[in-house]
N, C-alpha and C positions, 0 to 999 in steps of 0.2 A: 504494500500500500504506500503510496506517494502521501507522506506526511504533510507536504509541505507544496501542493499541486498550484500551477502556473496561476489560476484563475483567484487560488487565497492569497499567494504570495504577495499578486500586485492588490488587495486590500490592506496588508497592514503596515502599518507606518513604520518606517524606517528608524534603526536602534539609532540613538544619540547619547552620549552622557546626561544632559541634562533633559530628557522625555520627560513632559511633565506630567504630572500624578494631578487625580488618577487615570491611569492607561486604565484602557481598555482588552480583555482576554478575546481574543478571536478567534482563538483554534487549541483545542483540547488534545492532546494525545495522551495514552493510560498504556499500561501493561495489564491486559485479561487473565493473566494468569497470576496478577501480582500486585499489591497495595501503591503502583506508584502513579502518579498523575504529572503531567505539566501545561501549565495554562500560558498560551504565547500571546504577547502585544505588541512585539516589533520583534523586525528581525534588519539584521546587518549581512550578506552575506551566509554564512555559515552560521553564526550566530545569532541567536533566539536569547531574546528578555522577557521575564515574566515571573509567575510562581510556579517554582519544583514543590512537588509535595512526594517522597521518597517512601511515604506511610510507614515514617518512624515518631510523627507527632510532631513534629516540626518542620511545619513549610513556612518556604523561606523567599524573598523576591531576589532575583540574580542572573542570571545568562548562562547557556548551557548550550553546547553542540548541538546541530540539527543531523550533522553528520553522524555524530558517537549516539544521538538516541533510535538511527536511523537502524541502528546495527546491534542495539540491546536485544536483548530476549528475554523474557520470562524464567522461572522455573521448570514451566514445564515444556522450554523451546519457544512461545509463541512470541510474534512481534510485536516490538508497541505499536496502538492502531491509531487512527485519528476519530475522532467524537464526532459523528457525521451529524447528533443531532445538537449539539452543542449549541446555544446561543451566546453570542457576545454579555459577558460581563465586565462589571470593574475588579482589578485585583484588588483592590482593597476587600469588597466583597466575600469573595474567592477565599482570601488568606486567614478573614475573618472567621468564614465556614468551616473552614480546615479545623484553627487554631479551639475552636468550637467543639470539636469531634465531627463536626458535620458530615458531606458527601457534597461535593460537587459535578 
């Protein structure tokens, strides 16, 4: 599965140091076989900003390969996929539900 397909890529706004908050989450990718999430609001390149959530209890906002989670796998082999039905949020949001127990 194309994580990161030509038609989302050119919606989200381009990483900068200074993006101002709050961004917005446009594109969800998980692990199905595994507690971990990543919520994207821009991307640079290779690079993706947003919230990791590693479902250790602690999501964090930061930048993370699109290549390296292109190539994760799960425990039981599977890929991380992307959230087809995912609606745009705000990470604040997001980090909040997390930090919550929630589920996004």
């Amino acid at each position: 599965m194309d994580l990161l397909p030509k038609e989302i890529r050119e919606t989200i706004p381009k990483y900068t140091p200074d993006l101002e908050e709050p961004a917005t989450a446009v594109v969800k990718w998980f692990t199905p076989d595994a507690n971990a999430s990543w919520f994207v609001a821009a991307v640079d390149g290779d690079r993706a900003w947003g919230v990791a959530d590693l479902g250790l209890g602690f999501p964090e906002y930061g930048s993370f390969s699109v290549r390296e989670i292109q190539t994760l796998t799960g425990p039981l082999g599977l890929p991380v996929e992307r959230d087809k039905s995912f609606e745009p949020t705000p990470l604040a949001d997001i980090l909040r539900t997390l930090e919550a127990g929630g589920d996004v």
